[in-house]
N, C-alpha and C positions, 0 to 999 in steps of 0.2 A: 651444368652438369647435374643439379638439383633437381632441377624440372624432370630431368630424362628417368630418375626413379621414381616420381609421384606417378600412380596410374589416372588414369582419365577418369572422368566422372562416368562415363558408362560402363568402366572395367570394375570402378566399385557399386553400382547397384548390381553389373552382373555376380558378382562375387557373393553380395550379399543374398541375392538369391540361391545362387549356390550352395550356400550354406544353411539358408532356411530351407530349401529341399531337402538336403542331407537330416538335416537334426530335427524335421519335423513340430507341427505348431497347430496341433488337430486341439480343435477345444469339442467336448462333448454337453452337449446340452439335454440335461435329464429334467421332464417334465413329471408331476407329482400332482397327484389331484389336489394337494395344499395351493400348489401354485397356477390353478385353471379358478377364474373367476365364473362364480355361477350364472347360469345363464351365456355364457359366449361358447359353448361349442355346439354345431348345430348340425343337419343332419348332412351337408355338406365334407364336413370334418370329420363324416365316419365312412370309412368302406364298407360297401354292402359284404354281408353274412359274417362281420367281423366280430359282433356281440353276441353272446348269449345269454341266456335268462339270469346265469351265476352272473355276470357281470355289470345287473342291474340291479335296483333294491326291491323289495319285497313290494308291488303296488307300484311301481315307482313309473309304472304307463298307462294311463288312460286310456277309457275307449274313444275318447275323442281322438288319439294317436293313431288307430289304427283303421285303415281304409279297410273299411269291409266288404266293397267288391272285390276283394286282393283273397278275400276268407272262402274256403271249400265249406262244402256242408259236414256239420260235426256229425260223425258216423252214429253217436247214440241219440242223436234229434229227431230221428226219424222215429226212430219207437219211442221216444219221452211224448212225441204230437198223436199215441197211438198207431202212427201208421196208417191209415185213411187216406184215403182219396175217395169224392162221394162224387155223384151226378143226380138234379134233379129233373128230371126230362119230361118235358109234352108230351101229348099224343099227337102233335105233328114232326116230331122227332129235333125238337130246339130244345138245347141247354137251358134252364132256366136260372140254373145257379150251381155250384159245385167246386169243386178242390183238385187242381194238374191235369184239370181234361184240356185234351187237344182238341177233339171235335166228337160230335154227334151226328148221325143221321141216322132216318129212317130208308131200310131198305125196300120195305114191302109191307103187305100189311102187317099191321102185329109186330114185323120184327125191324131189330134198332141196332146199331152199334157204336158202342161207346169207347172212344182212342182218348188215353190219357197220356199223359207224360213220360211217364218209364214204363220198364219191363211188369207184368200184374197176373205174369205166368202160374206165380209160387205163390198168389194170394189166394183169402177167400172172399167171395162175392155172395151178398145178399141184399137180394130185393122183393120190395112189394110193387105193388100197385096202390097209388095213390094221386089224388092232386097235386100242381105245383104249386098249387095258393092253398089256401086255410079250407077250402070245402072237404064232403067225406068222399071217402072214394066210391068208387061204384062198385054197384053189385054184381056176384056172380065172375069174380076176374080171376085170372089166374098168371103166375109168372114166370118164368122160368130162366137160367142165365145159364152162361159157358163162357170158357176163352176161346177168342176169334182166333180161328183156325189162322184165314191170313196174316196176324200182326200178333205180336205178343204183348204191345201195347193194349191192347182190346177185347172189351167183354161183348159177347153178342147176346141179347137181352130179345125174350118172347112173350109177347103178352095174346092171351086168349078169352071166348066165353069159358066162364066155371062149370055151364050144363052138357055145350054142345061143344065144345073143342075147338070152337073155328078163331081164329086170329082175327082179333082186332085192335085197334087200335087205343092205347092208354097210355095214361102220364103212368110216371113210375119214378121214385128214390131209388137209388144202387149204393151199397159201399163198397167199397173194395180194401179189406182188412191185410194188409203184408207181415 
């Protein structure tokens, strides 16, 4: 008759469960930069755009941390470098050396155009006539520049005689000041 009120060994783990559901047995684990060994949390252990600058120390990342193909252009770089973009050009209309030009040619005679990398709408342009090597330039030359109607990338560049007007062909420096 004993046996018949002992419950079963199943009926007391279930019970026991029962009653850790009911009364609950949550432990909370609070972490503490005390208790983070330096060096073990790594970039794995952080969700992207989770930190910011307040949440780091003053210095506290290197440039060796940061991918700098990831980096935009700093908007005040462009005027700290002057702003420049230059072309030194043959008189067969090849680049000889320069800063963000896309291409060169010569259209005709005397006249050139020069496509750089960005917009050089809102710039100013100045040129001479000159060598692309160390010699002096020639006599009687004259120069003349504009932006290229078709492309806002580009300045169209005129070289001429100094007596007679007629177009011909000359090296020539260009800058283009933004």
């Amino acid at each position: 008759m004993l046996r018949r009120l002992l419950p079963s060994p199943a009926m007391v783990v279930a019970i026991a469960a029962f009653v850790m559901s009911l009364g609950g047995s949550a432990y909370a684990l609070v972490i503490t930069g005390k208790s983070i060994k330096n060096g073990t949390v790594t970039a794995k252990d952080i969700r992207n755009r989770s930190l910011s600058g307040t949440d780091m120390r003053r210095d506290g990342v290197g440039g060796g941390s940061v991918k700098e193909s990831s980096l935009g252009p700093v908007p005040s770089a462009f005027l700290a470098g002057g702003g420049s973009r230059f072309a030194v050009v043959n008189a067969g209309g090849q680049a000889v050396r320069g800063r963000d030009i896309s291409s060169v040619a010569r259209t005709a005679e005397g006249r050139y155009q020069v496509i750089f990398s960005g917009d050089v709408r809102s710039c100013g342009y100045f040129a001479t006539v000159g060598d692309s090597s160390a010699g002096g330039p020639p006599q009687n030359s004259q120069i003349s520049v504009s932006s290229l109607a078709s492309n806002v990338n580009g300045v169209s560049v005129r070289t001429e005689h100094g007596g007679t007007g007629a177009e011909l062909n000359r090296s020539f420096h260009l800058i283009v000041m933004c």
